[in-house]
Every structure is written in C-alpha cells, then in structure tokens.
N, C-alpha and C positions, 0 to 999 in steps of 0.2 A: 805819713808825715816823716818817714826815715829818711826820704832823699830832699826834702825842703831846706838843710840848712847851704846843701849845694846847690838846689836851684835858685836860690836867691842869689847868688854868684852869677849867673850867667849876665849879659850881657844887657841891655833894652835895646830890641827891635829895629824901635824908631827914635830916632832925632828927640833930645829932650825942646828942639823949641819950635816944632812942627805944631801948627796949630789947627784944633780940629776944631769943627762945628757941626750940627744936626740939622734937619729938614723935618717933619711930621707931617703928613698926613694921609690918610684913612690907614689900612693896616701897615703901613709905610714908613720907613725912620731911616732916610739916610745919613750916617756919619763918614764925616770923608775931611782928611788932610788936604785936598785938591781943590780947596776956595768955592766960588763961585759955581763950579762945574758940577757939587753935587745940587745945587736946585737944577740944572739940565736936565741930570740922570733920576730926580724927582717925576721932572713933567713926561719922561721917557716913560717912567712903569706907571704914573697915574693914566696915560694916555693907553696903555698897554687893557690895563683894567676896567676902564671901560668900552674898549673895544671888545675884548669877552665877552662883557656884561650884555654888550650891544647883542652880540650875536644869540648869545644862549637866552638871550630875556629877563635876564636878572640885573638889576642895577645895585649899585651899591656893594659892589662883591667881596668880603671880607674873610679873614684867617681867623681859625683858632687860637692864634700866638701872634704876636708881630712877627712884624718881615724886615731882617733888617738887612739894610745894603751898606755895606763897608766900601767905600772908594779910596781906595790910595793912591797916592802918586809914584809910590815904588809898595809893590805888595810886600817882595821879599820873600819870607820864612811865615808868610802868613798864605801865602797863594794855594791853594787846595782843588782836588781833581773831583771833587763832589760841585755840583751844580748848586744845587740847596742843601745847604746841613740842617742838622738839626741841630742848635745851641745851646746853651744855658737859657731855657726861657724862651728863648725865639727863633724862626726860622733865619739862617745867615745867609744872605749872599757875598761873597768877594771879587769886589770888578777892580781893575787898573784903571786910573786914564789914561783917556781917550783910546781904550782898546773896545771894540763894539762887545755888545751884549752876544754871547754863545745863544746858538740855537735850543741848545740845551737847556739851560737857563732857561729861557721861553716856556719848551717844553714840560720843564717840572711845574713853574709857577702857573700855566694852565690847568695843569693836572691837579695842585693843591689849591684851586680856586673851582674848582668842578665838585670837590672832593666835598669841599668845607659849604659850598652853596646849592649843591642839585641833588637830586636824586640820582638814584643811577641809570644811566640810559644805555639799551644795546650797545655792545663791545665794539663795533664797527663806528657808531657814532663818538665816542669815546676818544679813541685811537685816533680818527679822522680829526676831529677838534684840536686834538694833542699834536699829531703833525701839520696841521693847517696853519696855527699859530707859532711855531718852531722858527718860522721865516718873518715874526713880524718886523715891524719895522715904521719911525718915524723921525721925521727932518721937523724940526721945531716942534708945530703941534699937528704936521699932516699924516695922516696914519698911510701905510700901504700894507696890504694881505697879500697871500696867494701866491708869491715867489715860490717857484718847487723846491722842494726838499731835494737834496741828490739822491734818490731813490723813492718817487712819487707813486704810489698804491690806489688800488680802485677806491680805499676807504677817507684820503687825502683828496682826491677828485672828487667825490662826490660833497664832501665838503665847501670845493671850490667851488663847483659850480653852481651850490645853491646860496653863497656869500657873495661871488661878485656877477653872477646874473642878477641883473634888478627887478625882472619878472619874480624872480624866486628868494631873493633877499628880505622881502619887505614880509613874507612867510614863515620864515625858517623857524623864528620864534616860536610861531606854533606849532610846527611841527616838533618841535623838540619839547616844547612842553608837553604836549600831547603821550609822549614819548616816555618821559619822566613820570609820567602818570599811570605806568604802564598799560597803556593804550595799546597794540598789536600796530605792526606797522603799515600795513593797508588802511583800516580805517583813518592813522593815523597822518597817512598822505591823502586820502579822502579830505580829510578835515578840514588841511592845510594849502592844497591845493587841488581840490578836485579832480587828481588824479591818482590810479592805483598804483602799487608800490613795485609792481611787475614794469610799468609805464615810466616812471620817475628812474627805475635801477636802467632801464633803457638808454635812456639819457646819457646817464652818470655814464654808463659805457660806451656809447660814442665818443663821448665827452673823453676822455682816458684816451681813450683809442686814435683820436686828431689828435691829442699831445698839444693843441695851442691855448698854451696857460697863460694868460697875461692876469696882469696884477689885477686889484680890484683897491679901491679905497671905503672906509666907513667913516662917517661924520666924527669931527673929532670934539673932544670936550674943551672948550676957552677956555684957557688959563696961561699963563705967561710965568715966568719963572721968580719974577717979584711977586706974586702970590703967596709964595713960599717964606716964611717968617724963617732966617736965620738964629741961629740959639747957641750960644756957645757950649761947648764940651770941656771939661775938666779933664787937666789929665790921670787923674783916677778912673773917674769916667772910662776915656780912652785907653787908659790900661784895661777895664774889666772887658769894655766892648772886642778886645782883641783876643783878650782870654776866654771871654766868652763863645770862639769857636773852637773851643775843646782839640784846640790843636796839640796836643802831647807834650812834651816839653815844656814846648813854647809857652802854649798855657798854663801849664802846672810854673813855670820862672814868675810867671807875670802874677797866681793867685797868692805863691807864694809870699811875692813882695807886697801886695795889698794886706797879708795876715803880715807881717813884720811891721809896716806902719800902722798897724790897728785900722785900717780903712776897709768899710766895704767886705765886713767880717763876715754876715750871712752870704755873700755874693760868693764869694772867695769858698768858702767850706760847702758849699755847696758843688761851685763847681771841683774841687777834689775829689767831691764823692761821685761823681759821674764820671771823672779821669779813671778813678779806682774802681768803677763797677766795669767798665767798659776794658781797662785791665786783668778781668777776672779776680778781683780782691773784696770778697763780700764783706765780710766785717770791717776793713776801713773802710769801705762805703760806707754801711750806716753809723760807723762813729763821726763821720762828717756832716752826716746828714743831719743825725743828731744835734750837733754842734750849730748846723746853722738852723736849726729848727729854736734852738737854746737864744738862737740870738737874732730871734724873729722876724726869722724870713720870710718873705711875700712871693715866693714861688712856687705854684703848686708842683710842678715837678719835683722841686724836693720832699714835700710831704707824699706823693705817690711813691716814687722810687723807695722812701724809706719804709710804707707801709708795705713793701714786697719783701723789702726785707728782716721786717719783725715778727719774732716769732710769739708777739701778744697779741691777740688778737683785738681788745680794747683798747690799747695801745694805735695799731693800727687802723684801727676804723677808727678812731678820732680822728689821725691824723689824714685818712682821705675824705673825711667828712670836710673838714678845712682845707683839703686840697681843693673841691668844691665848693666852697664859699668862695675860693680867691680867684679863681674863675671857671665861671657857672658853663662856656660852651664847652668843658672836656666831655668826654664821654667815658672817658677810663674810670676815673673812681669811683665814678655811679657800677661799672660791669667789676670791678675789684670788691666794691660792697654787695653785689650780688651774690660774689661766687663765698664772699666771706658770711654771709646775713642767713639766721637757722628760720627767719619768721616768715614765712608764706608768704603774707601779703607787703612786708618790707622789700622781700626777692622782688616780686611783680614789680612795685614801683622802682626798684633801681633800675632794673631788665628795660624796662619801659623809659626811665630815664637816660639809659645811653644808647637805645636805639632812636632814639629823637631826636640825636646829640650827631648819631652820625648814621643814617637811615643806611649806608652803602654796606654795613657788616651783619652780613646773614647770619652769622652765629649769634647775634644779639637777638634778632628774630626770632630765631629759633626755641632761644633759651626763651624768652618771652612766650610766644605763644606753647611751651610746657609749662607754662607756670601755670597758663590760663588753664589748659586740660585739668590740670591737677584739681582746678578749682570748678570745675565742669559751667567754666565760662565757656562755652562753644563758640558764641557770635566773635569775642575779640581774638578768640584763636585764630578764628579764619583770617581775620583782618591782620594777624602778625604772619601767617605762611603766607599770604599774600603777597606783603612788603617783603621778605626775604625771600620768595619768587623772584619779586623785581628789582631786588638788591643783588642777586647770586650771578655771576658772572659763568663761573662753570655749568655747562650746561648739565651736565648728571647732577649735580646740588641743585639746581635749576628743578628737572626735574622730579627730586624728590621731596622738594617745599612745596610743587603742584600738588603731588600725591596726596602728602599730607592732610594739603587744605580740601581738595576734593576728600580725603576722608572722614571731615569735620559731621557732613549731615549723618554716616552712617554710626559715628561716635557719641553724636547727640541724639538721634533712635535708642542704641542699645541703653544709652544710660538713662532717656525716659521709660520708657518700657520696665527698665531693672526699676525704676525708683515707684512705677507703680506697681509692681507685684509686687514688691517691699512693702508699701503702704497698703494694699489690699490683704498682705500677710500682717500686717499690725493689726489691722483693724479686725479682722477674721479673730487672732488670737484676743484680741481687748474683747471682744463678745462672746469668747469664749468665757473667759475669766467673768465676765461681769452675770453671764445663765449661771454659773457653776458658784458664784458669792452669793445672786438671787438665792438658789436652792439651797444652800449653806444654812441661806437665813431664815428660808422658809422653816427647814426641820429645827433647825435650833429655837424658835420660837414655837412649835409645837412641840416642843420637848420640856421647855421651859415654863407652857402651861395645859399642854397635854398628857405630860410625862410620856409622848413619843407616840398616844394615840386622840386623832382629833376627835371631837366631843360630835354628837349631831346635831346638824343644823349651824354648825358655828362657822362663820364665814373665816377663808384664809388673808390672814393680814397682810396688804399689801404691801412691793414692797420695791423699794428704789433706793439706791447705794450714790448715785450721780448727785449733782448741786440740787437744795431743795426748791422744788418748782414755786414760783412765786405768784402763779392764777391760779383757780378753779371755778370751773360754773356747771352746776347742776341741772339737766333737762333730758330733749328728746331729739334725739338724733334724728334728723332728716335728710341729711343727703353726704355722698361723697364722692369727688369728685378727683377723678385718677389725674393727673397732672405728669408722666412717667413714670420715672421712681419715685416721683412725690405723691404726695393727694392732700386736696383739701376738704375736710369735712366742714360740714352745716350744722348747727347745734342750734335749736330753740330754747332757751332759757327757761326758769320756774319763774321770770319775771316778762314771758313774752317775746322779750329782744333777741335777735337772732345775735350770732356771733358764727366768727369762720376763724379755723384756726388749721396749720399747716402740719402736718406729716411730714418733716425732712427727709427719715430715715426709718422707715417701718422696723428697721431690724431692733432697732434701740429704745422701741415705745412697747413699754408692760402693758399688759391687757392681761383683762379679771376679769373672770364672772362670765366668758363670751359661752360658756354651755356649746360647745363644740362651731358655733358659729365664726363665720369670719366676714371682714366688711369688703360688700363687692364695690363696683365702683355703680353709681348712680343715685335713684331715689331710693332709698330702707322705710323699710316698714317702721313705722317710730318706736323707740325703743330707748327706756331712761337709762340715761347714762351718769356717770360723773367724771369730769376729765380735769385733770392737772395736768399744768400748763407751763411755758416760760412766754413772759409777757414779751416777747421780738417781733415788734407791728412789721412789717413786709406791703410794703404804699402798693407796689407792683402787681402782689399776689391778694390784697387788701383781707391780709389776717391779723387777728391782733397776739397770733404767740405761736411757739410750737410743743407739738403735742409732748406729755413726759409718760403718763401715765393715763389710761380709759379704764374705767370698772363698770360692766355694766349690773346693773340695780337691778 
C-alpha cells in the first residue's frame, strides 16, 4: 500500500467517455470499447470452439475460469506479449481492432481447451492438435483448417490429413477417443479405421512428403451476431476488467483508484495481493488478501493464494475449503487439502478429488494411488497408476507408473499371504491360551475340592471358558461324517429323534470321557454321548448347531 497514494496520480488509460459493452456466452465474455465489432470477435471464438469440439468429439468445450476477450480500439499501455494470461479470476485475452487473431492465441486456447475437457492423449497427438488449429480461421460463420504453420511437422500432417480427408474425418473422433482411453495406438487405428497404425503413419508420411496441403472446412455452428445480447459495462466495471490483467502499474493505478472511491473493494484487494505476490512480497500479499476475504470476496483464487500463505493451518483449510465451494471444477484446493489433511481417508478423498478435477497431473495419481497402498486397497491402486500411466507425458515417469501398477498383483500376494500367517498366528496363540485357561481350571477345581488329589471314581468337571452353549441333547452317537476340515456327526436322541450337528473347527470342541478314543470319520459303534451345542441351524449343511463341548457317558 506504500506506493498507492502515487499511483492514484497517474493518469486513466482510456478516454473518460469511451463506452464499453459485454457479449456472454459459453466460457466467453467479450468486453470491448469497439461497438458492434465485439459480437464479430464473439461469433469468431464461439465458431473457433466448436470446431475443436468437432474435431476431438467433445461438444460443448468449456474452462475452468472465464475467458475473457478485451477488444479495444486503441490497446495502448494495455497490449501485452502473453497470448493468454492468467487474470484476476479469469483467463484474459487482448486483441486490437481489426487486427486478426495471432496464431498464438489459437494455439494457447486449444491447448487450455484439451487441458480442461480430455484426457491426455499421446504427445504427438497433442502437439499436432495444437499446431493444426494455430491457423484457424473464419469469414462470418465459414470455418477454414489446415493452412500450414510456417514450419509444418510430421505431427501437424498427420493431423491434417485425417481432418480434411473425408474418408478419415468422419473417424478421427474415435480414434482419439480411443486414444484418451488409453487404448495403444494400433488397436486404436484398428478401431477407427480398420487399419494398423504402421499403415495409417504410412500415409501421414507420404502425405508430409507431397507438401500439398490445401485447406479443409468443418461444418460450422448457425449463429449470427444478433444472437449475442448486448450489456452495458460500467466504468468501474471497465476499470477492474483492465486491472484485472495484472499489468503492473497499470493495474496497481487503476486498483488503486477503485480502493479511493470505495468501489469494487474485494476486487481491488485482491488484485494487489497478486500484484504483491508476483512482486515477491509475501506478507502484503496476505494482508490483501485478507482484506478482501474481510470484505467478502467471491474469488476462489483469493482464498487459495492466501491459504499458501498462512501459517494456520485451520485458518487455511477453511479458507480452501470455500475456495471450493466458490468453484467446484478447481482441482488445486482439493491437492492443497491433501497435502495439508493428517486423516487418511480425508487424504484419499481430496487426492481423488483433484485428480478428477484435472485427470492430466500424474503427481495427483500418484499421491492417490499411495494413499490407496497405504490402505491395502490394491484394486483402486491399480486403477490410479493406470490413469497416471496415461496422464505422464514423460516417458521415464511413463514408465515408472507401468511398474508400479504392474507391481500391484505382487503387493497384494505378499500382504495376503502376511495377513494369513498373522491370522493363523492369532489363532494358534488364542488355543494356546484357551488349553492352558482349560487346565488352569481344571487343577484349580481339583484343588478346591480335592485339596490337589482327585478322589476315585469322581469324574473331571467339565470345562469351557467360551459363550455359554445354548443346546444340549443326550444319546447315541451313530455316525460322522468328514466334510474337510469340518465333519458332521449323527446323534440319536433318548427321545429317538435323530439330530445332525456340525464340527466347524475340531481344534476348539472339548471332548471328555473319549478313554483314549478318537472319532473316525463314518459309521461308530454307538456310544452315549452328551453334547453341547450353539443352536446355528446351516439349511446347506442341514445341522441344527455347532458342536462346543462332547462328553462321552
């Protein structure tokens, strides 16, 4: 704020009675002092957007921010050598009239229209897209493709020739879908056109190699320039939208003057603190940010930027938690809460939420499928090295997201494996403990009415420490019947009735009285038994319990 009372001194830009007006629509806002001309430069990039859209299969192709187009009739001290900025809030373009749209410009807004709608697709296809479209171009609503770039590549041709060949246009779509899906690119030209990809890259080199490129057209989308609803702009308005491209000075004059007429307070403090970060000034940065967070601002860039620079951390995860409310398609404050967030499965879902947000950042992936190992989810691991397989553009990162996920089955062996000798050492030591409590109890009750020797003929009291069994039925053993490691015995009743009852677990059923015998599997000599029970009827196995305790009588 030290040099605001001079920049409010400087001059205004433009003309105090320059009048400006807006255009809207889809991620599209252009504002422009040049009348009329900006619905033109409307139907110019709506025509632009859907020819993309055409191409790559995607309709409806939108930003993560607006896009916004500045038209002036004199740019001035506004004209900038960045193609696309990044604004206060929105991506900016700056065009003059009647001077044609830069190749450039093309170029970016392909690029952040691939970024924000596809997956990622082979580096060649990419690049190819990016300079194919660098040349677009339209006279009212006729589209034309395919003018060479001044330095046209085998990845630009190949482009070309499967957009303005109509054998191969009416395809392309799926191949490139195919593509995004990480498909391999043979099957992938299989798919699309019943040819291998050896066969197709043939082409494309001929094709290069005769050098005759002629244009191509795609159907263009109807609309006319009265379409476009006219809106007036205020010159507040038109001051922040000029401020709004973070031009230095310029814009610090202009934020300046909107905090001296009280206008546009969170706009203005906002943008200072971006002036100020990008200055290298952290602390005025977040006192600005502050400030416009105080005077509740609807930018999530500001509550981001200031959550980087707080050193509370409650503080700042609130504040990128409402950077995400205010809008849902960032992917940053969800990957800012992850790196901030101590809870496991809070990580996961943030990790997972801005890897969705913007599938193309492998280091999302990554952190994602750790989160998973950690949690010995296997299956969505694979499925996160997978995606950042087909997100990595370098091919060594490439490579090592393969590895990875290929080492997913032998990750999930060791830790089954580990988790059953874990659980076979539980269980081993629980029967340990539960013989060595039995025999505890035994002597302690021959002590207690033995005095520690047993009497003759007195039988030893049985004995079970487990939940108390809730059957019993008293008879004559007739058969058992081995089932594995199960068995199901046969029991005749003192009432006749047979009954069948199930052996889960031989290791964990008492047995009394067997006089050195043990039960084979088949028909037994009949022999009275008395068996407690847990009544768990089994329709399958058709028992009506499983065995706790056998005494034979």
């Amino acid at each position: 704020m030290r040099r605001l009372p001079l920049l409010i001194l400087l001059p205004c830009l433009l003309a105090a009675e320059d009048r400006w007006i807006k255009f809207t629509s889809g991620p599209f806002e252009v504002l422009t002092d040049a009348g009329q001309r900006g619905r033109e430069t409307m139907v110019r990039f709506e025509e632009f957007r859907h020819a993309l859209g055409e191409v790559v299969g995607e309709t409806n192709l939108q930003a993560p921010q607006p896009v916004r187009i500045l038209l002036f009739k004199n740019a001035g001290g506004w004209s900038t050598n960045e193609s696309i900025i990044q604004g206060r809030g929105c991506y900016a373009i700056v065009l003059e009239d009647k001077a044609p749209v830069s190749p450039a410009v093309w170029s970016e807004l392909t690029r952040l229209f691939l970024a924000a709608n596809t997956a990622q697709m082979p580096p060649a296809f990419e690049h190819g897209l990016i300079e194919f479209f660098s040349t677009f171009s339209v006279k009212g609503i006729q589209i034309s493709v395919g003018a060479p770039p001044p330095q046209p590549d085998l990845d630009w041709a190949r482009i070309h020739l499967l957009v303005t060949a109509p054998e191969y246009f009416g395809r392309l779509k799926v191949l490139l879908y195919n593509l995004r899906k990480g498909v391999d690119e043979d099957p992938a030209y299989h798919n699309a056109y019943g040819k291998s990809a050896a066969e197709i890259e043939a082409l494309v080199r001929r094709h290069f190699e005769a050098g005759n490129f002629q244009p191509g057209t795609i159907s263009s989308l109807p609309m006319a320039p009265k379409d476009f609803i006219e809106r007036s702009v205020s010159d507040t308005d038109a001051r922040l939208a000029r401020a709004d491209l973070l031009a230095g000075d310029s814009s610090a004059a202009e934020y300046a003057t909107l905090l001296h007429t009280h206008a546009k307070i969170a706009e203005a403090e906002e943008g200072l603190g971006l002036l100020a970060l990008r200055d290298h000034r952290p602390d005025e940065a977040r006192r600005h940010f502050s400030a416009a967070m105080d005077a509740a601002s609807t930018s999530a860039r500001c509550y981001i930027e200031f959550a980087k620079l707080e050193p509370d951390n409650a503080k700042a995860t609130q504040a990128l938690l409402r950077a995400a409310g205010i809008n849902p398609k960032l992917d940053e404050p969800f990957a800012l809460l992850a790196a901030r967030d101590t809870d496991p499965a809070k990580r996961t879902a943030h990790w997972k939420a801005a890897a969705e947000r913007n599938p193309r950042n492998p280091a999302y992936w990554k952190a994602l499928a750790e989160c998973y190992l950690a949690d010995h989810n296997y299956a969505d691991a694979a499925k996160a090295w997978s995606a950042g397989e087909q997100a990595a553009t370098d091919p060594a990162e490439r490579e090592r997201m393969h590895q990875a996920r290929v080492a997913i089955e032998q990750q999930r062996g060791d830790y089954d494996a580990a988790e059953q000798q874990r659980q076979a050492d539980e269980d081993a030591r629980a029967l340990t403990q539960l013989k060595q409590q039995a025999l505890a109890n035994v002597h302690a009750l021959e002590s207690k009415y033995n005095d520690g020797t047993a009497k003759p003929g007195q039988k030893p009291v049985p004995w079970w420490d487990g939940p108390s069994p809730g059957g019993k039925i008293h008879g004559m053993l007739k058969q058992v019947e081995c089932l594995g490691s199960q068995a199901r015995i046969v029991v005749e009743g003192d009432d006749h009735k047979t009954v069948k009852l199930l052996v889960a677990d031989s290791a964990k059923v008492a047995i009394l009285g067997a006089g050195g015998q043990t039960l084979g599997c088949g028909r037994q000599t009949p022999r009275p038994v008395s068996i407690a029970y847990f009544p768990k009827p089994n329709a399958r196995l058709g028992t009506a319990g499983e065995v706790a305790t056998i005494e034979f009588q």
